[in-house]
FIKOLZA-1660 file (N, C-alpha, C; in steps of 0.1 Angstrom, whole numbers, plus 5000, padded with zeros to 4 digits):
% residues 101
   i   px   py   pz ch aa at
   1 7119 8729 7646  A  X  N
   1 7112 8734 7635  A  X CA
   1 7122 8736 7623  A  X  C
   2 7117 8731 7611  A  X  N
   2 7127 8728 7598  A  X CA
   2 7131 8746 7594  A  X  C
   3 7144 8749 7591  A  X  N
   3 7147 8763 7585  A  X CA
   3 7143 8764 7570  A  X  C
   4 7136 8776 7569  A  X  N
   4 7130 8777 7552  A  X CA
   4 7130 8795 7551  A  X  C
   5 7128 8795 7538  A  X  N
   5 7135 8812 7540  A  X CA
   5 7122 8809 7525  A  X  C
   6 7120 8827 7521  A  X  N
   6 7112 8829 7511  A  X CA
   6 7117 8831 7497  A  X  C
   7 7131 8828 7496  A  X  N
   7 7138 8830 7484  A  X CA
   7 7145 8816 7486  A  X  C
   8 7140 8809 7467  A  X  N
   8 7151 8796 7468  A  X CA
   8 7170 8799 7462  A  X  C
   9 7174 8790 7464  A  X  N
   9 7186 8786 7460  A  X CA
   9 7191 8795 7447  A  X  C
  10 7182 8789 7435  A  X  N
  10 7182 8794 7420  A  X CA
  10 7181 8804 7423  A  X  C
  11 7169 8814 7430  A  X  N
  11 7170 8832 7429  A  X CA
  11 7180 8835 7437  A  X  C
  12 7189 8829 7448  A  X  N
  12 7200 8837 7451  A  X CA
  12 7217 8834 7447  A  X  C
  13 7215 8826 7438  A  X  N
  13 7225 8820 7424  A  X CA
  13 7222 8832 7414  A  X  C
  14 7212 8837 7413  A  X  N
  14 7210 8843 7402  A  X CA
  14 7216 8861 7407  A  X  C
  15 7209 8860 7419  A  X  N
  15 7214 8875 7428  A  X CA
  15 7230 8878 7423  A  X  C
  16 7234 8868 7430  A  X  N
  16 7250 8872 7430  A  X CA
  16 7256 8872 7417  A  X  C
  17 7248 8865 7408  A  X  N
  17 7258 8863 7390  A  X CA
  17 7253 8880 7391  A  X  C
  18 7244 8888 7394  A  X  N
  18 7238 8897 7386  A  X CA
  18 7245 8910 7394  A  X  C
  19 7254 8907 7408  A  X  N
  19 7262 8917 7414  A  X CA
  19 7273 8918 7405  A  X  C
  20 7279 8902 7405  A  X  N
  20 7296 8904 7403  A  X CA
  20 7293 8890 7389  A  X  C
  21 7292 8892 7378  A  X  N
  21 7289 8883 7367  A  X CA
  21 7302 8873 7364  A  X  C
  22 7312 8879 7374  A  X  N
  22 7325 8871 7371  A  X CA
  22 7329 8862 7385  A  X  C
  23 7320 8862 7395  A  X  N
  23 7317 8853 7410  A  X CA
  23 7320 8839 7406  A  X  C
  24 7327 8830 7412  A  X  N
  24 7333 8819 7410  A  X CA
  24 7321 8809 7417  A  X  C
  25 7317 8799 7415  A  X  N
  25 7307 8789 7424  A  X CA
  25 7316 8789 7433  A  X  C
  26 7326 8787 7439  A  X  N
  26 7331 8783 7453  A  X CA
  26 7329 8793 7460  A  X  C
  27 7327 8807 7460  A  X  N
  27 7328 8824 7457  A  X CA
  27 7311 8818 7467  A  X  C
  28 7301 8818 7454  A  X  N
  28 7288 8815 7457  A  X CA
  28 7284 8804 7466  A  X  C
  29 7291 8800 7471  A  X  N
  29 7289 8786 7475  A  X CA
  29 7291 8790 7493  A  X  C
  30 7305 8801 7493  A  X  N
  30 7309 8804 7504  A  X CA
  30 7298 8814 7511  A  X  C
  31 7294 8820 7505  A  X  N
  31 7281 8835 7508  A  X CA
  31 7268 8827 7514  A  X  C
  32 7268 8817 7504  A  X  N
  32 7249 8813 7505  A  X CA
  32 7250 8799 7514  A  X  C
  33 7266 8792 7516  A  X  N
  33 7262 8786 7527  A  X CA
  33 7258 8769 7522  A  X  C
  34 7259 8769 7510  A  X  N
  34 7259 8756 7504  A  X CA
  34 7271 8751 7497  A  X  C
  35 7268 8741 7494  A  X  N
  35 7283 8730 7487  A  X CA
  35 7284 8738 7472  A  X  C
  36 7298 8736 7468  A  X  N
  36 7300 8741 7457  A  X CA
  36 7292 8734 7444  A  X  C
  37 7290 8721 7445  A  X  N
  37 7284 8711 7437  A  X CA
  37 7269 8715 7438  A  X  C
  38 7263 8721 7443  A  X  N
  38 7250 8723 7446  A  X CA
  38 7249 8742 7437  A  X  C
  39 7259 8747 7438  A  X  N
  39 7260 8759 7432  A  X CA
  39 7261 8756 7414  A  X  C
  40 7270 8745 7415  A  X  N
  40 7269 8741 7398  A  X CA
  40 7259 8736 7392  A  X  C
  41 7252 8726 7402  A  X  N
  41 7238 8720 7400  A  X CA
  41 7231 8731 7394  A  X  C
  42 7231 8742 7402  A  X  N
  42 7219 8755 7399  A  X CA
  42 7224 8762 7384  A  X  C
  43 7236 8765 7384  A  X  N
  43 7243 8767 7376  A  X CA
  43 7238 8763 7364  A  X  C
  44 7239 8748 7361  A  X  N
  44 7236 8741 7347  A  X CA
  44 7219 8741 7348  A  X  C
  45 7214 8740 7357  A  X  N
  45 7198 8742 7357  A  X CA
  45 7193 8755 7353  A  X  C
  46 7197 8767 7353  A  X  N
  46 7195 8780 7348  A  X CA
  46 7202 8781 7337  A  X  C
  47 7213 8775 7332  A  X  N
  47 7220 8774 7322  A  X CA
  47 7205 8767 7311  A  X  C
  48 7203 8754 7317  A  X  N
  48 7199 8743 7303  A  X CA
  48 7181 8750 7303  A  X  C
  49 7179 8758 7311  A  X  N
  49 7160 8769 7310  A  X CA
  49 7165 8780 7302  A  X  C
  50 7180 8783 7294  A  X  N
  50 7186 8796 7294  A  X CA
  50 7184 8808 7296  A  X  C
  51 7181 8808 7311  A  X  N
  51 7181 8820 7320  A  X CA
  51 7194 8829 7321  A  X  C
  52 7205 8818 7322  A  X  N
  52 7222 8825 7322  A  X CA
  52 7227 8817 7313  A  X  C
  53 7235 8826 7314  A  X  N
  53 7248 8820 7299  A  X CA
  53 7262 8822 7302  A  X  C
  54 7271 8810 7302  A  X  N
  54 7282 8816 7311  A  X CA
  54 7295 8819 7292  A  X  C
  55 7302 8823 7296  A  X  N
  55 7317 8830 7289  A  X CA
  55 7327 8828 7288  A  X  C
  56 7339 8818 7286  A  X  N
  56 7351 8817 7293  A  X CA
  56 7357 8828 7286  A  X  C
  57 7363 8839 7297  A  X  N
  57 7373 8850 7296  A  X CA
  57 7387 8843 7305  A  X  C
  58 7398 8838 7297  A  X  N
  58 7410 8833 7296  A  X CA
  58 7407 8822 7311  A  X  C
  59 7410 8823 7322  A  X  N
  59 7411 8810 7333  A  X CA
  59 7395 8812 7337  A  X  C
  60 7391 8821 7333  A  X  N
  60 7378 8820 7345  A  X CA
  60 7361 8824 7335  A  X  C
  61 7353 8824 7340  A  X  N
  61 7340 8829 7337  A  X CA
  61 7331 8843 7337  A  X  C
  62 7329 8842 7331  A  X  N
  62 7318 8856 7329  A  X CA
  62 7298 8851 7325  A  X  C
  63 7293 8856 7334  A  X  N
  63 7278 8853 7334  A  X CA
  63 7274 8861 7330  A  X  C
  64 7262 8860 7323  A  X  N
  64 7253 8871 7318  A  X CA
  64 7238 8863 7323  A  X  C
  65 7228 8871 7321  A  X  N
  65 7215 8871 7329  A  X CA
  65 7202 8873 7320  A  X  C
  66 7193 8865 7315  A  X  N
  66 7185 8869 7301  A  X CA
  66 7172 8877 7314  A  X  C
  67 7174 8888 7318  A  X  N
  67 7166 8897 7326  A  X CA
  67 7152 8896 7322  A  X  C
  68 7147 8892 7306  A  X  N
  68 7137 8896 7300  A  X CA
  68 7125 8886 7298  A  X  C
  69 7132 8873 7304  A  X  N
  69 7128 8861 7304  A  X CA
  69 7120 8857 7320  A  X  C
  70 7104 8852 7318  A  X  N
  70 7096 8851 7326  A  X CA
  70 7100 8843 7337  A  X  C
  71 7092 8841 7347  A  X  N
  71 7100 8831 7359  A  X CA
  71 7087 8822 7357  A  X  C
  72 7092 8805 7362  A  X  N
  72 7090 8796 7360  A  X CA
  72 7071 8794 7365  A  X  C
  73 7075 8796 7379  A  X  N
  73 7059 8790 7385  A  X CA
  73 7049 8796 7377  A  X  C
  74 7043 8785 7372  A  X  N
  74 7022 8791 7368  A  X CA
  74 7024 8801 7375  A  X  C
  75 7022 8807 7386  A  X  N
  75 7014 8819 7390  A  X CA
  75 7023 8829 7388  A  X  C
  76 7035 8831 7387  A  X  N
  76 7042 8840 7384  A  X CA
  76 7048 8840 7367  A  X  C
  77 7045 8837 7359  A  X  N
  77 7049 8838 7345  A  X CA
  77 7043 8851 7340  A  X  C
  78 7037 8860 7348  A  X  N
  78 7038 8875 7340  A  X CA
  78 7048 8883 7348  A  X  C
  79 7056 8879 7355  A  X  N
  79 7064 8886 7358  A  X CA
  79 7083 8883 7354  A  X  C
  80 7090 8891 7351  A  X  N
  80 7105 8885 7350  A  X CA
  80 7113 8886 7357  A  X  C
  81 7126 8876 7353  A  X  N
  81 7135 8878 7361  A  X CA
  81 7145 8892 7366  A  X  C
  82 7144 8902 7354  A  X  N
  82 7147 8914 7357  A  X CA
  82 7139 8921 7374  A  X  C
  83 7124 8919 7376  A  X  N
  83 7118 8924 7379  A  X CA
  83 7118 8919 7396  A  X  C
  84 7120 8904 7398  A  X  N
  84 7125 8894 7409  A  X CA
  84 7142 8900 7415  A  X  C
  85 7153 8906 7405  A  X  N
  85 7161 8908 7407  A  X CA
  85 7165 8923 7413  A  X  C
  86 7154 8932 7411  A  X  N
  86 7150 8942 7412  A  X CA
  86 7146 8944 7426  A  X  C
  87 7134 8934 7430  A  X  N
  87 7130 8933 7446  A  X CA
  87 7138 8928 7451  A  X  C
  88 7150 8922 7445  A  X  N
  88 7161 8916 7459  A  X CA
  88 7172 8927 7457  A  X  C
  89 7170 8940 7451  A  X  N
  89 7181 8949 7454  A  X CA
  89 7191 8946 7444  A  X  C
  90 7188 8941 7432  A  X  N
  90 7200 8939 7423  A  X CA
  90 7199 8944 7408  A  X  C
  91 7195 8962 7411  A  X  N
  91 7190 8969 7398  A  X CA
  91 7199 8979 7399  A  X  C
  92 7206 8977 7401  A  X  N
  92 7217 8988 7397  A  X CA
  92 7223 8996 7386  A  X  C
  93 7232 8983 7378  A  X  N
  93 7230 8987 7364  A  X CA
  93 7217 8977 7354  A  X  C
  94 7205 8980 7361  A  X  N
  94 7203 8968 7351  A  X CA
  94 7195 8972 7340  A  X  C
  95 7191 8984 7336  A  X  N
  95 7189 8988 7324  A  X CA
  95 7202 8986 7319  A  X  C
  96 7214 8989 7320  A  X  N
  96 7224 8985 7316  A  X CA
  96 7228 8972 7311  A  X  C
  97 7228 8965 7319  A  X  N
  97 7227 8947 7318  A  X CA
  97 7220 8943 7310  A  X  C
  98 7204 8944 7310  A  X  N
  98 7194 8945 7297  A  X CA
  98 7193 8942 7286  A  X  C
  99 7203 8958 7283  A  X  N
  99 7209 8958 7270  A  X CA
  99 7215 8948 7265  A  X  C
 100 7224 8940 7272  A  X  N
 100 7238 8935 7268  A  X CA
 100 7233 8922 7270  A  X  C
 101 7220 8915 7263  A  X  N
 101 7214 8901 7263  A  X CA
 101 7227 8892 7258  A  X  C
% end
């Protein structure tokens, strides 16, 4: 029987930019169990929908998260990514986050 889980790839790319905003793809790649090249794929695919936006701070990266912005599928476009990030446990500071579009 083929393994399938209820959360794709992109929402738990998105989980971890929204723990640690400065997580490296190899970082993310190591946790979730896929190739680092598959982390970047997701990467520039949430990038070029501009869902995230990455930062260069001196050698490395900083992500930010547009929380306010709907999620993709027809049946879910009244709901956002803030609100997806929230049911996977990732609202900690996120009125905080929010703010800081």
């Amino acid at each position: 029987m083929a393994e399938w889980t209820f959360v794709s790839n992109h929402a738990v790319v998105l989980s971890f930019v929204a723990k640690d905003p400065q997580i490296t793809a190899r970082e993310m790649a190591n946790e979730i169990g896929i190739t680092e090249r598959a982390v970047r794929k997701i990467i520039k695919d949430l990038e070029a929908a501009k869902y995230l936006r990455k930062k260069r701070e001196g050698r490395g990266v900083r992500y930010s998260i547009r929380f306010d912005m709907t999620l993709r599928h027809r049946t879910q476009r009244d709901k956002l990514v803030g609100d997806l990030l929230k049911i996977l446990g990732e609202d900690k500071e996120m009125s905080q986050k929010m703010t800081h579009r």
